[in-house]
N, C-alpha and C positions, 0 to 999 in steps of 0.2 A: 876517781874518773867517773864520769856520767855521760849518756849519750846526747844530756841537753850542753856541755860543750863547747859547740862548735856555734850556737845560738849566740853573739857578739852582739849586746849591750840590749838585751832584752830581758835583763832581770822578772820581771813584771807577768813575763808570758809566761816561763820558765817555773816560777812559783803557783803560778794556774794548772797547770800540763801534771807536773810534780802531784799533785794536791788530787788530779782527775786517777791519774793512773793511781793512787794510793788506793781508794775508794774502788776503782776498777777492779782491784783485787779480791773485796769482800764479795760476801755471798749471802744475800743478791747485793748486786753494785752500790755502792754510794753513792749520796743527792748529786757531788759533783761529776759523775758520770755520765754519759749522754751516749747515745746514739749516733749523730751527727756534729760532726765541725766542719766551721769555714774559718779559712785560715786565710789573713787579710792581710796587705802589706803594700808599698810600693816595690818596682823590681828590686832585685838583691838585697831586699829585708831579709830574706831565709825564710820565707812561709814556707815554702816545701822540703828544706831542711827543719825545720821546726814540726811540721807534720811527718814528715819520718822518723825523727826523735822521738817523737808523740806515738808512732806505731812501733817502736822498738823497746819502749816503758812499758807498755800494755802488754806484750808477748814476753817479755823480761821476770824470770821467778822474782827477780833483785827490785823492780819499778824502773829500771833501765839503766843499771850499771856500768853499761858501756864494755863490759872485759868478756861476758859470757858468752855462748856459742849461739846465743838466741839474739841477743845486739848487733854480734860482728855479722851474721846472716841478713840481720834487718840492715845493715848500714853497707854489708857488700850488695844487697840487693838481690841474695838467694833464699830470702827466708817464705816456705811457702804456706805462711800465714798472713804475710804483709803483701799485699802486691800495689807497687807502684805504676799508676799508667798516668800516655801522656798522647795528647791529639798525634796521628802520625803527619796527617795535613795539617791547614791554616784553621781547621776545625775539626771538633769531633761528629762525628754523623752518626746517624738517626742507629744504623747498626750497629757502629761500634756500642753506642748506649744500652744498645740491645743485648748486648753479648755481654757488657758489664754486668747487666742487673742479672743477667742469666747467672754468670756466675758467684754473684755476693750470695746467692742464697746457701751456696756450698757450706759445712760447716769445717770447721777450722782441723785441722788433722796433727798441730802437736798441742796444742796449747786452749786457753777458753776464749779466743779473740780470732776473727777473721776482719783484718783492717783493711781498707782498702782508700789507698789514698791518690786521689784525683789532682794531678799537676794543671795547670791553665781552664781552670774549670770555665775560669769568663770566653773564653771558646768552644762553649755548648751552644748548639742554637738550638731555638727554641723547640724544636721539634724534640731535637735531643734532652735537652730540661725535662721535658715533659713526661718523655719515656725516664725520667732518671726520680720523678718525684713520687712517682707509685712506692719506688721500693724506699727511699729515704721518710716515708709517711708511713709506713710499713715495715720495717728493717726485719730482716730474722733476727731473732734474738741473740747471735751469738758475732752478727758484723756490725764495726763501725764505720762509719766512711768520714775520712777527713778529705774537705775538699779546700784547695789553694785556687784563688785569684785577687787582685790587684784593688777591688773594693767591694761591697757589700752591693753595691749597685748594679754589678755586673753579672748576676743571676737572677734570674724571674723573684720575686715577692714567694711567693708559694715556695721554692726550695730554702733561699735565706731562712725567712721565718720560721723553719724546723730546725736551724743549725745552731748549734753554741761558735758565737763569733770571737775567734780571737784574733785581735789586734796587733801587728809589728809593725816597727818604725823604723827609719835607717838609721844605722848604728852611728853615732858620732865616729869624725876621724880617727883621733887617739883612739878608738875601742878597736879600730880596724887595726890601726898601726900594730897595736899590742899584740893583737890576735894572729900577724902576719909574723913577727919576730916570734911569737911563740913556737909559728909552724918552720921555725928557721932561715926565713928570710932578715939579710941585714937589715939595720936601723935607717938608712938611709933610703932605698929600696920600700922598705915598708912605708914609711912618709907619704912618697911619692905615690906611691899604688895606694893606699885608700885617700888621700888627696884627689888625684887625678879620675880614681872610682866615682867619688863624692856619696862614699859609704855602701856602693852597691859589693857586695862582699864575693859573687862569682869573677864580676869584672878586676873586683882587686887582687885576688887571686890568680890571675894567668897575668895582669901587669907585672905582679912579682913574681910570677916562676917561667914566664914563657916571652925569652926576650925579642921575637918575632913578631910578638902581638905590643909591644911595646915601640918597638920600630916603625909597622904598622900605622900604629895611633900620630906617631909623632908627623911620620909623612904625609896623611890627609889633613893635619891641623896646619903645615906650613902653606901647604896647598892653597887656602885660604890669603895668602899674602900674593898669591902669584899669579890670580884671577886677570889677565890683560887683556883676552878677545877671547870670540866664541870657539876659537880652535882650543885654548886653554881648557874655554869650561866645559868641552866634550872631554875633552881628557879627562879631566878632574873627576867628571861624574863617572867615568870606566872605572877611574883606579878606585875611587870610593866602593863601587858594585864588587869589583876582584880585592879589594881589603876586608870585606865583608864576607865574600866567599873563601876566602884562604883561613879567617878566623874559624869561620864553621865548618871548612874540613880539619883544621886543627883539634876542633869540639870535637868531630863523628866518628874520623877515619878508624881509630881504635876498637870504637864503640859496633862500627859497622863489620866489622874483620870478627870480633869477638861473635857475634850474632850469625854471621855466616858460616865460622868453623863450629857454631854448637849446634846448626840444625844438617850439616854434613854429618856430624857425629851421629844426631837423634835417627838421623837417616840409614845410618848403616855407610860409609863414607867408604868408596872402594867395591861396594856391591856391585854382581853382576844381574845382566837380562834387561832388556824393555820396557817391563815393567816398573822397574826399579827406577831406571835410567829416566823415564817418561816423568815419574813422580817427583823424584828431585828437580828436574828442571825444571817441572811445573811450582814447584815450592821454595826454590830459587828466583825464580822468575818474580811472586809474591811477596817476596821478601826486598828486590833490589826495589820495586814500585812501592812499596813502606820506607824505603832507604833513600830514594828518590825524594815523596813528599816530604818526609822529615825532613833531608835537607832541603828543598825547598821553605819550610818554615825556618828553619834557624838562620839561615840566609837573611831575611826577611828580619829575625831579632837582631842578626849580629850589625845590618845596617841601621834600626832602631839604637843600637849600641852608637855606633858611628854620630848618627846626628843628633846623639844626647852630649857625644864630646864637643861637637862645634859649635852647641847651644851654650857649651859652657866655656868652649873658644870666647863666644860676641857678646858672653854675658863677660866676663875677663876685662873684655875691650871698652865694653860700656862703666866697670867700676872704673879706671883708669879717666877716661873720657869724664865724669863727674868727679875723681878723686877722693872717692869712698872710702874710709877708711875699713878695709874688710880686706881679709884675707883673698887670692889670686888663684883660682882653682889649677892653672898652669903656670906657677911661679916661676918654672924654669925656665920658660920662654918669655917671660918679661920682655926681652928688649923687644922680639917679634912683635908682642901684644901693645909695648910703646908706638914704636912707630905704626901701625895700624890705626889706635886711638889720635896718630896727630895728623894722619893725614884723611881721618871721616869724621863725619858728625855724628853726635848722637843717634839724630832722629834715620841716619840711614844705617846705623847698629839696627836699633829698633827692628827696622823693615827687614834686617836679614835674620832675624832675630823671626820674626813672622812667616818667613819663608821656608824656615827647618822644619817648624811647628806646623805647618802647610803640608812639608813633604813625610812628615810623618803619618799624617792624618792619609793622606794618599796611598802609602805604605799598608796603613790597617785597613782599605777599601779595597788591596790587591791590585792596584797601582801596578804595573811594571814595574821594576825596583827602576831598572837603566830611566826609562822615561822621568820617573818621580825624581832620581837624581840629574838630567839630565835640566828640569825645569829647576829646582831648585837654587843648582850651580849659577846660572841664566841670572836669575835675582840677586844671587850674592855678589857678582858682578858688580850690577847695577839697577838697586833696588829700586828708585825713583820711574826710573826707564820701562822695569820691567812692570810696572804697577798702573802702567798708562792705559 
């Protein structure tokens, strides 16, 4: 067993990571040892699974054996030597940067590594960068920082350039599939879900275990066939916004409960006086506005989720429409994706096909979600129309 895994068809990275944490062991470090990583991928590569792996080898007597009380801590997410953070809003700001670099200087309290690994780094702004580049140009000597985002491109020149970049790629299907029957999902089941994923490994993992979000998926894609007037395509863009929201309280609600009952505890839960009383609900109060923005951002991905399916709905419809010999990202729905291809033309695939990509783009400018879906819907209509 090893805690590299759960890393699904990235041999390549896995032999890199292996090879740093071996060398990380010596004293002083070996050449393959660094300071900083940036950990690169398209969504559901597992960059930030790959970098928690990577922070669970380094704290690991073993190089990251996966079984010891130092892995399972790194992998439940209690180990306090690793800490994992992630924007609570649509960005990190200028303080939260603050309070990170404050804290990396700490030195590591079981072990000789104080990792700190950075989830959606391409949501630093710049300001934030800049406060985060003193200490990654600088490091104490005894923290690494692995940082995750989606390409090299999406952090300033000056941070990139200090990091060791490693590279992930989406996994092929069969690697997903395999990876999903291993975790006990049928044979049949697992097809579909890293299919219907198109290898993003989080997405395929709740297709195969959360039949909800499966149901879900399937309802907003038929959606698409039943576009008839603008009464429809209001509709259509609500239920997309409330499918999108139901998945990411699916994602939180757990998360959110778990986080609420441990600072009751931290707090003294049941304590008496004013004092006491004033303070919790001051630090409740802090907590549900962190609970708030987060879900507000995952909101925001799990629609980003949503109109990567429908890009891969009119991308279906456009192989069909040319008769491309290539696999059907929604094979199951064939006949749907039939009669769509026979009753539009290419060129107004295309246009709807431009309009997802549109409403995505609006999305990451903080867009109204309702609005972005609401113009979108409007176009997929009637692309021609709406492009006048």
């Amino acid at each position: 067993m090893s805690v590299f895994e759960s890393l699904v068809g990235q041999d390549h990275v896995v032999s890199v990571l292996k090879a740093a944490a071996s060398d990380a062991a010596l004293v002083p470090a070996g050449p393959m040892m660094t300071h900083a990583w940036l950990f690169i991928g398209p969504p559901g590569s597992g960059r930030s699974n790959a970098a928690i792996a990577f922070g669970a080898a380094l704290v690991c007597p073993n190089g990251g054996c996966g079984m010891c009380e130092d892995c399972l801590a790194v992998l439940g997410g209690g180990h306090p030597d690793v800490e994992v953070v992630r924007p609570e809003g649509l960005s990190y700001k200028t303080e939260e940067a603050r309070s990170l670099v404050a804290r990396s200087d700490m030195a590591p309290t079981r072990g000789r590594w104080h990792v700190i690994v950075m989830e959606d780094a391409d949501r630093l702004t710049e300001s934030a960068n800049n406060v985060l580049l003193k200490s990654i140009e600088e490091p104490a000597s005894r923290t690494v920082w692995l940082l995750c985002a989606p390409s090299v491109e999406d952090l300033l020149p000056t941070v990139r350039s200090r990091c060791q970049v490693v590279g992930l790629r989406t996994p092929a299907t069969d690697a997903v599939s395999t990876f999903l029957q291993q975790q006990g999902v049928d044979a049949g089941t697992a097809a579909f879900a890293a299919r219907a994923s198109m290898g993003h490994i989080g997405r395929a993992r709740a297709l195969a275990t959360i039949e909800s979000v499966r149901n879900r998926r399937h309802d907003v894609l038929i959606m698409m066939r039943d576009l008839s007037d603008l009464a429809s395509c209001m509709a259509a863009a609500g239920n997309i916004v409330a499918a999108a929201k139901a998945d990411a309280e699916a994602l939180l609600a757990e998360r959110d409960d778990t986080e609420k009952a441990d600072m009751l505890l931290a707090l003294g839960a049941g304590a008496e006086g004013k004092g006491v009383k004033r303070v919790t609900k001051s630090a409740l109060k802090d907590l549900e506005d962190r609970q708030n923005a987060r879900r507000s951002r995952t909101v925001r991905d799990e629609l980003d989720r949503v109109l990567v399916d429908l890009l891969a709905w009119f991308r279906d419809v456009l192989v069909l429409q040319h008769e491309a010999p290539v696999e059907l990202v929604n094979e199951e729905m064939r006949p749907d994706l039939a009669r769509m291809a026979d009753e539009t033309h290419a060129a107004d695939t295309l246009l709807r096909i431009g309009a997802i990509r549109d409403a995505r783009q609006a999305l990451s400018m903080n867009v109204a979600p309702q609005l972005a879906m609401e113009a979108m819907v409007v176009k997929l209509r009637a692309p021609r129309l709406a492009g006048r």
